[in-house]
C-alpha positions in Angstrom: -11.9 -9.2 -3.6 -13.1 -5.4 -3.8 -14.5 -3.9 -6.9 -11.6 -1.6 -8.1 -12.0 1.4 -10.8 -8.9 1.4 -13.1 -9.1 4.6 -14.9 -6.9 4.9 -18.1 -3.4 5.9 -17.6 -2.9 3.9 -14.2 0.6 3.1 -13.4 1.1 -0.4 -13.7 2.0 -0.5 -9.8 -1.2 0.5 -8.7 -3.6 -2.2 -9.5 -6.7 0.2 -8.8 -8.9 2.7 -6.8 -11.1 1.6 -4.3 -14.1 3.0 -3.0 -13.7 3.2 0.7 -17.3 4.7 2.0 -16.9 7.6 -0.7 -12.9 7.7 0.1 -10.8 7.2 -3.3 -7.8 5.0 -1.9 -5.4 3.7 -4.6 -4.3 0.3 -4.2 -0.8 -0.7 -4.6 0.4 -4.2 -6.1 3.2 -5.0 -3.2 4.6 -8.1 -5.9 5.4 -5.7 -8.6 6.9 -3.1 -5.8 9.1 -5.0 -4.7 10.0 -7.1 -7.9 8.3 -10.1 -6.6 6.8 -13.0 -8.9 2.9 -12.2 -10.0 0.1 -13.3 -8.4 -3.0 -12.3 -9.6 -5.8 -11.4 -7.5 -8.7 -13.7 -6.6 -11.5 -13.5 -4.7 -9.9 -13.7 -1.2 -7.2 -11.5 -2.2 -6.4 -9.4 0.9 -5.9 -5.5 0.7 -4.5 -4.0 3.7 -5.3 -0.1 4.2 -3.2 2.1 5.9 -4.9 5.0 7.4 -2.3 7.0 9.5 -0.9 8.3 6.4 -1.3 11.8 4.8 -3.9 10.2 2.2 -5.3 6.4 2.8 -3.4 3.9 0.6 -4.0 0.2 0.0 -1.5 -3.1 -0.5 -2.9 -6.1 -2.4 -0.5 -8.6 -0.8 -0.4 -12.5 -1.7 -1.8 -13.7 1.9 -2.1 -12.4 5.5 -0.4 -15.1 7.6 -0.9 -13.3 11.0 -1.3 -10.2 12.7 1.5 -9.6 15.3 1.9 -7.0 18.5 5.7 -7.0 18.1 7.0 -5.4 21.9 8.5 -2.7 21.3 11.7 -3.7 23.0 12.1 -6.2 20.2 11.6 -3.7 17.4 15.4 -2.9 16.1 15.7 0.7 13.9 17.4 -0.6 10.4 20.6 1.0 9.4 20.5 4.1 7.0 20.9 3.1 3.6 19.7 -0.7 4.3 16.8 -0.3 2.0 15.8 1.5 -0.9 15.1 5.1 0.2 15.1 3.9 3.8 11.6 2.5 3.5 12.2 -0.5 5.9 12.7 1.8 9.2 13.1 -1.5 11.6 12.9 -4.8 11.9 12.2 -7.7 14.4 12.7 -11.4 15.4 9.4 -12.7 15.9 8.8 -16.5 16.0 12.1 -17.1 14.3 11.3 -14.8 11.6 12.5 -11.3 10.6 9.8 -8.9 10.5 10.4 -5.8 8.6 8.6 -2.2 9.7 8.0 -0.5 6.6 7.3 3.1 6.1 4.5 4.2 3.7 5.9 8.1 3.1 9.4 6.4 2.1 7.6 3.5 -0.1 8.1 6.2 -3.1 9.9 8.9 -4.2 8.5 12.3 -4.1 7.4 12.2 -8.1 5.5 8.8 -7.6 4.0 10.3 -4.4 2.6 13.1 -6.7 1.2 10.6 -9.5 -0.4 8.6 -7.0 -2.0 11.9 -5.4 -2.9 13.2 -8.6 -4.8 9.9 -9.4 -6.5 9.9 -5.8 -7.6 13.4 -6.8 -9.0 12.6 -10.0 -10.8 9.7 -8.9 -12.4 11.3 -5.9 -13.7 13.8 -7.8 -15.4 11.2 -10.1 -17.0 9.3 -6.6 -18.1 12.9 -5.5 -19.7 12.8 -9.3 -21.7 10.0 -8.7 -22.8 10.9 -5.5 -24.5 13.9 -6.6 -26.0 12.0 -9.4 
């Protein structure tokens, strides 16, 4: 598991920052997004980064089971309203089991985007601190 800095004042959904090669990215605890039961990280935790996003964001997830190549005739757009401000766009059957798309620009609302910017902000600012140290 990555070293993460927790500044004071983090949301308790965002379980850190990491230092990605001098890029802040903060690091979001999918259980408590989504209401799951806690796990807490150990030392083959997996973060997953997402990097075609307006700012680099990280999930700390349970487990990776697999990476998939869904075709994208099987990929099925979900319905408006099926999720909680539309953040699962679509969905798939793959192997038997349902496969949701989510979209990280709908995983908060506009206020929680701007917290979590604010945060990135702050703690780049502190890596570009140490840099020039």
């Amino acid at each position: 598991m990555a070293l993460l800095l927790t500044p004071p004042g983090l949301p308790s959904l965002i379980a850190g920052l990491l230092n990605l090669r001098g890029t802040a990215v903060p690091i979001i605890r999918v259980d408590r997004l989504f209401g799951q039961p806690e796990s807490p990280p150990g030392l083959y935790t997996p973060l997953i980064i997402l990097r075609d996003t307006d700012r680099p964001l990280g999930m700390l997830v349970s487990a990776v089971d697999e990476i998939l190549t869904v075709p994208e005739a099987e990929v099925v757009e979900a319905g408006p309203g099926a999720t909680w401000n539309g953040c699962t766009t679509a969905g798939a059957q793959v192997q038997g089991r349902t496969i949701h798309f989510l979209s990280p620009e709908r995983l908060f609302e506009a206020s929680e985007r701007s917290v979590l910017a604010e945060f990135q902000v702050q703690a780049q600012a502190r890596l570009q601190g140490l840099e020039t140290t």
